[in-house]
N, C-alpha and C positions, 0 to 999 in steps of 0.2 A: 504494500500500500504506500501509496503517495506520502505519508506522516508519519509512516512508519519509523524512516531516518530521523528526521526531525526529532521524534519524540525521541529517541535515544541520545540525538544531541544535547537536548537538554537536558535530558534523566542525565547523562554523562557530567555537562556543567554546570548541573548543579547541586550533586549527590557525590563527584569526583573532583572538586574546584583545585586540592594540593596539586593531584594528579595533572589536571590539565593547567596549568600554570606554571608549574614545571615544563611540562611539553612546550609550551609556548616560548617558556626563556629559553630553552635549547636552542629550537628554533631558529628566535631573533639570534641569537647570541654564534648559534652556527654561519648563520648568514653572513653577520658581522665580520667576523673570522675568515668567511672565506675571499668576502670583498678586500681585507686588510693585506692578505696573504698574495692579494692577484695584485695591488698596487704595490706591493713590497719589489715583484716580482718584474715591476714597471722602472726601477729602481730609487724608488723614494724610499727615505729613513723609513723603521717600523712605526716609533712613535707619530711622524707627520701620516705616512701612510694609514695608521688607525684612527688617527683624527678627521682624515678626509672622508674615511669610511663611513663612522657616527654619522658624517655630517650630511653624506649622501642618502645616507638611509632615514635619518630624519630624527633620530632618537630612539634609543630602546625603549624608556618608559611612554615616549608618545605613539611607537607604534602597539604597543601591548592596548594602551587604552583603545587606539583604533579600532584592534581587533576583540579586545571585549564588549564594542559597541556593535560589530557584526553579528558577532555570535550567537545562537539560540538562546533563550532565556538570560537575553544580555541586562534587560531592563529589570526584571527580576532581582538577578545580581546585583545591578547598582542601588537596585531600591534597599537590599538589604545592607548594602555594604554602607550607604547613607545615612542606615536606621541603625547601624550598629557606631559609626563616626558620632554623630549626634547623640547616642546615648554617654559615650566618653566623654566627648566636652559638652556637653550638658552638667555631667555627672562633677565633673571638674569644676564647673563654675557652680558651688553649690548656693552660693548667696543668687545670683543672678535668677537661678530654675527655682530658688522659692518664690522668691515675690513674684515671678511669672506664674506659679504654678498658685498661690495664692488670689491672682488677680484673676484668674480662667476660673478657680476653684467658685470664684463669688460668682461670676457670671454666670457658667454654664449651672453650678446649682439651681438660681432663680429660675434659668429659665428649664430645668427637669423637674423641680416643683409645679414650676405655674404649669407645664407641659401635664402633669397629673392632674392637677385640676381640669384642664380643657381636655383632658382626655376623658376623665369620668362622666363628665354633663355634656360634652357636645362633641364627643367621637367616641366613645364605646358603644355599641348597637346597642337599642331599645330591645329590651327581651318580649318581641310578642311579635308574630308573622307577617312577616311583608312589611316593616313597620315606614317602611317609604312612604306608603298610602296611609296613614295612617292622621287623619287630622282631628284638631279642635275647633268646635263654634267658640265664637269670644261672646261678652255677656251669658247673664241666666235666662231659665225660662221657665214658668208652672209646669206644672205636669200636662195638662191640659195645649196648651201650647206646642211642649216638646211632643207630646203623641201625634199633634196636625201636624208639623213639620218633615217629622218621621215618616208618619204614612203618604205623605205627599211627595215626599223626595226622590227623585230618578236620578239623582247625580252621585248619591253614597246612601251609604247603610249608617244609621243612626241609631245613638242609644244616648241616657241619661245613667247620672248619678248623685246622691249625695254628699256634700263634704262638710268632715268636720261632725259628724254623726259618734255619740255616745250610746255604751249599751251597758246594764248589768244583766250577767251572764248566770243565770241560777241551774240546779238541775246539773252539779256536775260530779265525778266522780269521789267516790271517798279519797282520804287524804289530800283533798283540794280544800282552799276557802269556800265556805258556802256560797259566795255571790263574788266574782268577777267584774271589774269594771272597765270595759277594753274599748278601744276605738273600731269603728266599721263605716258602712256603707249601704245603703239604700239603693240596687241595680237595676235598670232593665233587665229585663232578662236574656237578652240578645246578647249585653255586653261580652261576657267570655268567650261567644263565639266571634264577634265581631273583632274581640284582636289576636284570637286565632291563640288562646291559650288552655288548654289542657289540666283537669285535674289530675291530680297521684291518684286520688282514690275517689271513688264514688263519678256523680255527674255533674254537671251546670246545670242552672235553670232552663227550663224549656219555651219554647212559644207558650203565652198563654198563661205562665204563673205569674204574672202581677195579678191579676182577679183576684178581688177578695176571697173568694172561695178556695184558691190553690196557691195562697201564696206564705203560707205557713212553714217556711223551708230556712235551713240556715248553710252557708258554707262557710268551711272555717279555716282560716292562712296556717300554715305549716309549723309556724309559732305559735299559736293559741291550742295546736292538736297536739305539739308534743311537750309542752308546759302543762296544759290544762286536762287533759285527757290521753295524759301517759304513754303518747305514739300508738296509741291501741288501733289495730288495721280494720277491728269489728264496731269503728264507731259509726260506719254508716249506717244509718236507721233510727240509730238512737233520738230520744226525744231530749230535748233543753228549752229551759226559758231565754227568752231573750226581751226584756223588761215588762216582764209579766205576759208576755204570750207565749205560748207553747209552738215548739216547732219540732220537724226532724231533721236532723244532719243527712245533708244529700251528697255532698262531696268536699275534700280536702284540698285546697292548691297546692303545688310545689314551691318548693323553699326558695325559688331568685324569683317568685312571681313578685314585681314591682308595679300595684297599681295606679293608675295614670294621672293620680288628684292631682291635685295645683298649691305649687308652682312643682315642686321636685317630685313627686310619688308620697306616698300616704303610710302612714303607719297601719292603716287596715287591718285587724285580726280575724271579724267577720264580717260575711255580705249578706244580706239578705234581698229579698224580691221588693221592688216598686210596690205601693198599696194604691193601684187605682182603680179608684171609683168613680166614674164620672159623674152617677147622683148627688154625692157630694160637692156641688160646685165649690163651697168655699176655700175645702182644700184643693180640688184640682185647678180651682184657676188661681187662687190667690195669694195659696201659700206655699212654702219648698221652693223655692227660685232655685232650679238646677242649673250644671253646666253639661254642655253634650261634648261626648266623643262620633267619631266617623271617622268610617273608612270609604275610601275615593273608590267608584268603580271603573272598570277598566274604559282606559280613552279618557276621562276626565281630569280635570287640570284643577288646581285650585281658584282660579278666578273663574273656570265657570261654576264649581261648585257653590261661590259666594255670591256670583248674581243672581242665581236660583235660591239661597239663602235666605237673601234680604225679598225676591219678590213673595215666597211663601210665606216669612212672618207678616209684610203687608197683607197677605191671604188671611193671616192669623186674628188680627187685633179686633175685626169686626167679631168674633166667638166670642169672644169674654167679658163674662153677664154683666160686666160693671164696663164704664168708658175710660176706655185707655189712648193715651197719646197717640194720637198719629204717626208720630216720628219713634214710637218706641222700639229701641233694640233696631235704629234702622240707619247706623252705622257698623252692625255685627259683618263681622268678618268669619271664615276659615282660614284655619291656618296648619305650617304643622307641627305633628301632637311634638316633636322634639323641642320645635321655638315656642310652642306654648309651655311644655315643661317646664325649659329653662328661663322664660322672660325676665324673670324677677333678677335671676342674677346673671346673666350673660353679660350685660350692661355693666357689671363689676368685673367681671373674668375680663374683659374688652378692656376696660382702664388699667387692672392689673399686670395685663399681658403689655400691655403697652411701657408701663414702668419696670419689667421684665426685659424690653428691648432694649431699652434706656442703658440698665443696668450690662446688659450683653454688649450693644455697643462701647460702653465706656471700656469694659473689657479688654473689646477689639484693640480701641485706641490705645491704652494701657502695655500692650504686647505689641504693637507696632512701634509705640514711642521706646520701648525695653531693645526690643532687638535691632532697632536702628542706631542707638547708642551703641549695642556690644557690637555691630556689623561694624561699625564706623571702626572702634576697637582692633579691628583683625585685618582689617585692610593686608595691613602688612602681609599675613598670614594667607590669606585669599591670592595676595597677590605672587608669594611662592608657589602658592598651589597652580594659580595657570603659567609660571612659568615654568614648570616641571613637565604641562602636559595637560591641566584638566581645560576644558572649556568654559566659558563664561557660561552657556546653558548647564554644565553641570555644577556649576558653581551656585548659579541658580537655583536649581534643584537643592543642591545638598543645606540652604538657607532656609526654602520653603521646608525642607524635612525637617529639620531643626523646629519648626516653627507648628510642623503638625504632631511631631510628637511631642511635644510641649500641651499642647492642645488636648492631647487623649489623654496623657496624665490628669491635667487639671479635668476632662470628663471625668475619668475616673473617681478625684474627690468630690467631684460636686452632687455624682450619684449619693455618696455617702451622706456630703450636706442635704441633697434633695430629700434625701430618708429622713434625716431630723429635722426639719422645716415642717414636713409634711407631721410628722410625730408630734410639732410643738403647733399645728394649724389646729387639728381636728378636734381639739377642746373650746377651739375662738371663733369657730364657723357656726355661722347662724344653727340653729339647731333643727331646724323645719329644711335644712340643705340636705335633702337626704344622700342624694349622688355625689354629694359635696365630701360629704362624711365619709364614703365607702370606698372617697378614692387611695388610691395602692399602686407600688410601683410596679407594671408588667410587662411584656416583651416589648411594647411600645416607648416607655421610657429609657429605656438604653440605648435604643437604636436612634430616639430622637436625639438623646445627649452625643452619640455617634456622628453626627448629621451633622450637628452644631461645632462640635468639636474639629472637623474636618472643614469644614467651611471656616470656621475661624480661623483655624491653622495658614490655610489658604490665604485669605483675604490680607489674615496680619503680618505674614512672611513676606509679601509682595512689595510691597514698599523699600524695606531693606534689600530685597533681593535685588529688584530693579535698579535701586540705588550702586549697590556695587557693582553691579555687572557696566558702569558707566565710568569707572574708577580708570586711572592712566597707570599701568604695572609700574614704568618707569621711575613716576613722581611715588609711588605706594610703595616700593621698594628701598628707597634711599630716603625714607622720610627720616626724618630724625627721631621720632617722638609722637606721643600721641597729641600734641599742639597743633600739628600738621597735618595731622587726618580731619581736619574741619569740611568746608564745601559748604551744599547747601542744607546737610542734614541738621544742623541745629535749627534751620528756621523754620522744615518740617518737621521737628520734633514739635518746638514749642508752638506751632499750629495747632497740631493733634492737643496738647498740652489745655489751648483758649480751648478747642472744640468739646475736649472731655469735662472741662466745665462749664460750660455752658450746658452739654447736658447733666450736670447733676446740678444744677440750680434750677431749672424746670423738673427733675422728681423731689427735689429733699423741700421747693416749697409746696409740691403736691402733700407730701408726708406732714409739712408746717402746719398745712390748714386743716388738715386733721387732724391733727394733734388738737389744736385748737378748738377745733367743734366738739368732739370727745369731751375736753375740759369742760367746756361752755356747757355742755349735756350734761355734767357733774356735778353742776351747779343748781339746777333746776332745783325746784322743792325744797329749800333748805329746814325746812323747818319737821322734814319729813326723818324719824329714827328708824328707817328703816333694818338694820343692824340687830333690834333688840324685839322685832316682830317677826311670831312662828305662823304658819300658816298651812291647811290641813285640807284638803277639798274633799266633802262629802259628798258621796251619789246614791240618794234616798232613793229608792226604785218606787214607784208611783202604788204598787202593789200595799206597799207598808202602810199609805195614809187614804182614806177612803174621801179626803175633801180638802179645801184649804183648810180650813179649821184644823187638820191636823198636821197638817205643813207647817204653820205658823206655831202651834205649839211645839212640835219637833224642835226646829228650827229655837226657840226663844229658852226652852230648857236646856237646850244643851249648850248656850249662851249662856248659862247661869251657874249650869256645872262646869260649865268650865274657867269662870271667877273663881273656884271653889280651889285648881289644883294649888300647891305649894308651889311659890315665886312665881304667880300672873296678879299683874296687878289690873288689865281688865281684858276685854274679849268683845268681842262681834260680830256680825259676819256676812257678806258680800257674796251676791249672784255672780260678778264678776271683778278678779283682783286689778287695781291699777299697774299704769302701764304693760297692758295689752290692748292690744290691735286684735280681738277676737272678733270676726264679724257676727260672732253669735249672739253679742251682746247689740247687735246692732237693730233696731226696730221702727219704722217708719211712724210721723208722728206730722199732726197736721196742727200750724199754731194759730192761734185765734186771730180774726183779723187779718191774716196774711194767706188769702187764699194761693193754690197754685197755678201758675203761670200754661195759657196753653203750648205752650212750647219745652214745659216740663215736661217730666213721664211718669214719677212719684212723689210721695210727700217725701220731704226730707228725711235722711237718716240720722238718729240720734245715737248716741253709746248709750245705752242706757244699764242701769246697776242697781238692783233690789239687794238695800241695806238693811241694818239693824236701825235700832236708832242711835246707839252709841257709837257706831260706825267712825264719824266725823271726830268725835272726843278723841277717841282713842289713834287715829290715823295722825291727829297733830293736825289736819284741814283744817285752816281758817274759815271762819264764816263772816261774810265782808260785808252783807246785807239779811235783813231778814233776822230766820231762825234757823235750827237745824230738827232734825225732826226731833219727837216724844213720843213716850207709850201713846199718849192721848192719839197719836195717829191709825188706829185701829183698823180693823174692817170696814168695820159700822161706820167711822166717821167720814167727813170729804173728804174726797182723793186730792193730796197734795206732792208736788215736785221740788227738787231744788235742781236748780242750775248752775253750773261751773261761769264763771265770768266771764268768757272768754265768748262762750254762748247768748248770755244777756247780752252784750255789746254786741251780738253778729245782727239777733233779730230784733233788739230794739234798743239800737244806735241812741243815744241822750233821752232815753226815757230810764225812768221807774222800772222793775220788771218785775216788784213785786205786785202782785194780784192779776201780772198775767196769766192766760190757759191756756196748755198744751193738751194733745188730744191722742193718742194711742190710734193709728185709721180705725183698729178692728173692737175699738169700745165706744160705748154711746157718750159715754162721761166724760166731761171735764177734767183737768187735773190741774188744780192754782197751785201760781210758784210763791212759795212763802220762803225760799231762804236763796242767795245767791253765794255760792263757796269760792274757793282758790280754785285755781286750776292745777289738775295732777299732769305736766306737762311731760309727752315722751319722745322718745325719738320717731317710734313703730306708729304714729297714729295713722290710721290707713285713710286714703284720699278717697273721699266721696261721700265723710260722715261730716255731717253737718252743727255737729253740737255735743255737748254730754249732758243728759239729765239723773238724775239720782230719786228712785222711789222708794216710800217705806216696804219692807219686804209683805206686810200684812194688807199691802194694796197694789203688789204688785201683780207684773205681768210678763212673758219672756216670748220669745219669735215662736213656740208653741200656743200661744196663747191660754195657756193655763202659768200661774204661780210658780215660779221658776221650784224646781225638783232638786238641781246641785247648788250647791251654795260653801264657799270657803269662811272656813270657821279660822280667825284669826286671833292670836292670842298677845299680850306685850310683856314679856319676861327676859331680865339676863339668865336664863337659867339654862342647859343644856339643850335645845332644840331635839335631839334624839329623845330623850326622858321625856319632855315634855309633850313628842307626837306619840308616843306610848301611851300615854294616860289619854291623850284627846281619841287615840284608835279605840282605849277602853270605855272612857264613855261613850262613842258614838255605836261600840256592838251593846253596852247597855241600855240605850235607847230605841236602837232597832237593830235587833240580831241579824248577821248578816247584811247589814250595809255595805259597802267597801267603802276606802279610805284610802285616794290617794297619796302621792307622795307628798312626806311632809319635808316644806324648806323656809327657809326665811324666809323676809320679805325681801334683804338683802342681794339673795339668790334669784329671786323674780326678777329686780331692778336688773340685775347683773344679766338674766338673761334677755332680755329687752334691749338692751344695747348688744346686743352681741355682731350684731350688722354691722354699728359702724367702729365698734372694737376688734373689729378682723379684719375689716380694712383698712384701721389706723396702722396697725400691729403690722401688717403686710407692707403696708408703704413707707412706718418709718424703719422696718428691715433694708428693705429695697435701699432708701435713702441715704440708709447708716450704710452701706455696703456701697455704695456709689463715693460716699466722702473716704471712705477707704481708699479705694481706686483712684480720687484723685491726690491723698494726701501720695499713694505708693507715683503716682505718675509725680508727683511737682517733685516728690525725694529725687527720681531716676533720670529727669532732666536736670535740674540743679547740680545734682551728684557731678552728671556726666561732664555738663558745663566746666561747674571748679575743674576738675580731674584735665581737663582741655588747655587753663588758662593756667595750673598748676604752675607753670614753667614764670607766666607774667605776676602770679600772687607773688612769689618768691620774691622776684625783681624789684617790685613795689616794695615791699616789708623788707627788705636788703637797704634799698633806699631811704627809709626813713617812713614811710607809709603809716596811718593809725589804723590797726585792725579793725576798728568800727566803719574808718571810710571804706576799708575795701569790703567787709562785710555788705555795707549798704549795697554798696553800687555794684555787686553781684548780687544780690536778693533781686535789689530793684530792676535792672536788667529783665531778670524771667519775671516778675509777680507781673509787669504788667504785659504779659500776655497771661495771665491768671484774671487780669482785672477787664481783659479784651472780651474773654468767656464770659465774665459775669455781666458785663454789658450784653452780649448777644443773649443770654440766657434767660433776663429780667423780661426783657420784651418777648421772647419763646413763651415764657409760663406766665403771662399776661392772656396768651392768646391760646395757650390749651387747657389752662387750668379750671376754663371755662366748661369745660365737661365732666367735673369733677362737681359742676352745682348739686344736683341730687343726692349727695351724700354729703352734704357738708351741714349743721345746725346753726343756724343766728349767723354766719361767718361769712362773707363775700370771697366766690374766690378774687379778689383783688387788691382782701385786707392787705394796707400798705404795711400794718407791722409784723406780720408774716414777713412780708418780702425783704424788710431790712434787718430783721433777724437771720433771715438765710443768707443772705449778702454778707454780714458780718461773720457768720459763721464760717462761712465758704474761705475768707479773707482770712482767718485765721488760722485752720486748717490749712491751708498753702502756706500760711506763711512759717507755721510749726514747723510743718516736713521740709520744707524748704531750707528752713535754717542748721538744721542739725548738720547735711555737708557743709555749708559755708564754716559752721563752728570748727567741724574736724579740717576742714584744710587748713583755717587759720592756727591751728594749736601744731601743727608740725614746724620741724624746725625749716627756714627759709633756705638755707644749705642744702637740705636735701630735695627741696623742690627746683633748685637751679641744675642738680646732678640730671634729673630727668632728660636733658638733651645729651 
């Protein structure tokens, strides 16, 4: 075969390299010999005659490389012979390959962390079939609604679902808690086949089980069967309650089933069947505002699925028994299920990633400005090397290799930094990030740190490379000294030098205004002790209490007993805790006086929160006007409300608001505001509610429309938090056996996690930032260094002369800082004009706060001027004697 030879030429050199290398000196070396011997014979001296030889032939060493660049697996060879030169003097210059390996180390880490993140939420495949096709409706819609849409639609297959749905879980086996209190879901019944997922055991819901009559059914997540019911494979059939109705377990999902709630996936532990009843108008059209999944049928595209979208909800609005807006739900979109998944945080990974490039580029710069200093350095040495024989392309080469294996190294560490980044993220990542949390390093992240690490190598070697391969052997030969290996690379050093900071003063003031918003968030509620409040949330199953009446006394005795434990000095307790964005708490409310706009679509949403009456006391809430509430607010008496402030001034701007009335849409009554409070101000508060109102829990109401059923029992003591959610678990199985009771934390812990958004992106950018003024304080040392080390020969001369160390100190600082101060100039005006997308995560703060900007300025200037100084200092402390010897 044609390849046959070939492949033995190369098995031969490069599995027999002594052997043929040998061969090859003989060779040349025969040849030599025989040329010398026939001029000898011509009768020229030996020695003229072997001289003329050499010179005929060209050189031993230059024809040896000729012919290792013919030869089979030539390239091969050089690549390793390059990889193995570069390991020695790498290994020799051990100061130089740290701070390079240092500076690669910060980069490529950033960006194999951030690379796990964007791998986990918007490149690891959606676990469920075909998930290309696979999209979301934006806004909600009744039941009533989504079933017309559904049954009318030829463009995808649609389903609904609940989110944010709570269950007690009764009916389970021995040695379990009597009652369960788990998160679930309310499905179509189509859904599981619609995203083409599979039970382990048992079935899905079929066509036809939302009917009241067959929709008695539970499935239960892979976690809740084998936590709750022991992995038993004979649970299908069995019966369970699921808050007080009876059902049978019909089938188990598999263990990576993620499903599709909003924004990240769902904690889901059960599903159960839709309940529609269409006789029911109130709830089919009024209440449960869903969100739809679909899947695209074949040939359809998402914008036709959207026009069809919006003209069937126009189909829709005229059904529903009461008049709805015209315009309602009539900017809804499809989209798909992965960008709706991710919407919430993409928009972070997006600015992340971007201060991820920042941090790589400075890298870049950092390792071009490093090895254009040590290139300058070797000139000399370069330039024996091409006159022995090598070429300027390989010369080339053997710079860029230098350059990339320098680059895999620092891959190498940064994998390891990526590890503990990611290790020190997953506790400050919002908590509801579910794909956020489960990210991990897999065959993707090496390969991308591979990718990186190669291309930077690349990019950073080139400069130097190009650089020398432009050198004059003659003048690099006979230089004296390293004074004389100047040119133009000082002035491309300290370019890259302006450039690298420039960009780290557009991310380290990204990091400033965070920081800052963070603070300013820290500030909120001072008056608030949160530290020394325990907090315990019950989930009364409806089963327990047979009316309000029994709600409200539930509820107010275990308020009493729990004044009673040792070290609480009082207690209360809240439908829902501050500082959350629960939309559960969220309830449409129509206020007196201020009808709605036809170009509305509903009444306003309020936060609304059924308290105790001690609530306010014991919270530290000011009450700024009015009252706060009292026993005397009972059942029996008028329904009254307070208001956060922030609220009174929205809907009555320089009025009064005491003895105005708000109105709940789905009750006939009134509700007067008698007290106006502080505002519990958060970071999380979700956009589109309109106010916060606060009811007595004994006149409350909840998006159920019955007397809210969980309620967090809050207590104010220094005393152990653990000991003290032990006694509160114990009275609350004393007052209703079998309650559950979730977990108990501060109020500390609540605050704490409520900020967890913009505490992981503070925490992430002032990483990023601090690792960026690293890089430039290593770049300002490695230019300066390299400078003195240049002028070594003129320091001397000067300070021989009579010179003041402080003058020549200055006037080398000063020299490089202002191409330090060039950067910050180009920099201030960069992050004027990006930092502007950084608004949505920032609190109270402008991104164009100007005392940001001159704190990072100052910062930046000190930082250069530290690392800066440290060579100035050591070249002044040697003696001037020995820096004249240098030529």
């Amino acid at each position: 075969m044609p390849w046959a030879p070939k492949f033995r030429s190369l098995a031969r050199n490069l599995f027999h390299q002594a052997r043929v290398e040998q061969d090859l000196d003989n060779e040349i070396r025969g040849y030599v010999e025989a040329l010398t011997e026939e001029k000898i014979r011509s009768g020229i001296s030996p020695a003229q005659a072997r001289r003329e030889a050499l010179l005929e032939a060209g050189g031993v060493e230059q024809i040896k490389e000729q012919v290792r660049d013919a030869r089979a697996g030539a390239l091969v060879d050089s690549f390793l012979a390059d990889m193995r030169y570069a390991l020695r003097t790498l290994s020799a210059a051990r100061g130089f390959s740290a701070v390079a390996l240092l500076s690669l180390a910060l980069g490529i880490g950033a960006a194999a962390a951030m690379f796990t993140l964007f791998n986990a939420v918007l490149i690891r495949p959606l676990p469920y079939a075909n998930p290309g096709r696979l999209v979301r409706i934006t806004d909600t819609y009744p039941e009533g609604a989504a079933a017309a849409i559904q049954r009318a639609s030829r463009t995808m297959d649609l389903a609904s679902f609940t989110t944010d749905s709570e269950y007690n879980l009764t009916g389970l086996p021995s040695g379990v808690a009597a009652t369960a209190h788990v998160a679930g879901s309310a499905v179509s019944a189509g859904l599981f086949d619609l995203l083409g997922v599979r039970p382990q055991l048992g079935r899905v819901f079929r066509k036809g089980q939302n009917s009241p009559s067959h929709d008695r059914l539970v499935i239960l997540s892979d976690a809740l069967w084998r936590g709750a019911f022991h992995a038993d494979p004979a649970v299908i059939g069995k019966p369970v309650t699921v808050d007080g109705v009876a059902r049978t377990i019909v089938g188990v999902m598999p263990p990576n089933f993620d499903f599709p709630g909003y924004p990240l996936g769902s904690a889901a532990q059960l599903w159960i069947p839709l309940h529609l009843d269409p006789r029911n108008f109130v709830d089919y059209w009024a209440a449960g505002f869903m969100p739809l999944v679909g899947r695209l049928r074949p040939g359809i595209t998402v914008a036709q699925a959207t026009e069809e979208l919006r003209r069937l909800i126009a189909q829709a609005i005229p059904q529903f028994p009461y008049v709805m807006a015209r315009n309602w739900n009539s900017d809804a979109e499809v989209m798909p299920l992965r960008q709706a998944m991710t919407g919430d945080i993409s928009g972070e990974l997006v600015v992340l990633g971007g201060a991820v490039g920042i941090v790589l580029l400075i890298a870049c710069v950092n390792l071009a400005g490093l090895l254009l200093s040590r290139s300058a350095a070797r000139r000399k040495e370069f330039a024996v090397r091409a006159a022995v024989g090598a070429s300027r392309r390989r010369i080339v080469r053997q710079i860029v290799t230098e350059s990339v294996v320098l680059a895999m190294g620092g891959a190498g560490l940064g994998l390891l930094l990526a590890m503990a980044i990611i290790s020190v993220l997953r506790p400050v990542l919002p908590g509801d990030a579910a794909r956020l949390v489960e990210a991990g390093i897999d065959a993707r992240v090496p390969a991308f740190a591979a990718l990186v690490a190669l291309l930077t190598g690349i990019s950073s070697g080139l400069a130097p490379a190009l650089t020398i391969s432009r050198f004059d052997l003659a003048e690099a030969i006979n230089a004296g000294g390293p004074r004389t290996a100047g040119g133009a690379d000082p002035r491309l050093r300290r370019l890259l030098i302006a450039g690298e900071v420039a960009l780290t003063v557009v991310l380290v003031i990204g990091a400033g205004l965070l920081i800052k918003s963070l603070w300013l968030l820290a500030q909120v509620n001072p008056w608030l002790r949160a530290e020394r409040t325990v907090t315990a949330r019950v989930y009364l199953d409806r089963s327990h209490c047979a009316n309000r009446a029994a709600y409200i006394e539930f509820y107010e005795g275990l308020v009493r007993r729990a004044r009673t434990i040792t070290g609480v000095s009082d207690a209360a307790a809240t439908s829902a805790l501050p500082f959350s964005s629960d939309m559960r708490s969220a309830i449409p409310a129509e206020i007196e006086g201020q009808p709605l706009k036809p170009s509305e679509q509903v009444a306003p949403l309020l936060w609304a929160a059924a308290v105790t009456p001690d609530y306010f006391r014991m919270m530290r809430v000011p009450v700024i006007a009015g009252r706060a509430f009292t026993r005397a607010d009972g059942p029996q008496a008028p329904e009254v409300v307070l208001v956060s402030q922030a609220t009174a001034q929205h809907f009555w701007p320089g009025q009064n608001p005491l003895g105005k009335r708000v109105r709940v849409v789905w009750d006939r009554t009134w509700r007067t505001v008698v007290g106006v409070v502080a505002d519990v101000e958060t970071y999380e508060h979700t956009a589109g509610l309109s106010g916060t109102m606060y009811m007595p829990y004994a006149q409350s109401v909840g998006q159920a429309r019955q007397i809210p059923a969980a309620m967090t029992i809050m207590v104010r003591t220094p005393a152990d938090p653990a000991r003290i959610g032990g006694q509160l678990r114990a009275l609350v199985s004393e007052a209703g056996p079998g309650t559950p009771v979730g977990e108990v934390r501060t109020l500390e812990a609540v605050v704490s996690a409520s900020t967890s958004q913009p505490r992981s992106m503070t925490w992430l950018f002032s990483g990023f930032g601090g690792a960026a003024l690293l890089l430039v304080a290593i770049g300002v040392y490695g230019l300066i260094a390299y400078s003195v080390e240049q002028r070594r020969h003129e320091i001397g001369i000067r300070l021989a002369l009579g010179a003041v160390q402080t003058d020549v100190y200055s006037l080398v600082l000063k020299q490089n800082m202002k191409y330090v101060l060039a950067g910050l100039a180009c920099g201030l005006p960069a992050a004027l004009a990006l930092t502007r997308l950084m608004t949505g995560f920032l609190y109270h703060v402008s991104a164009t706060d100007p005392a940001t900007y001159a704190a990072v300025a100052l910062v930046v200037i000190v930082v250069a001027a530290v690392a800066g100084s440290i060579p100035c200092l050591r070249a002044l402390a040697r003696d001037p004697t020995e820096s004249l010897r240098v030529e």
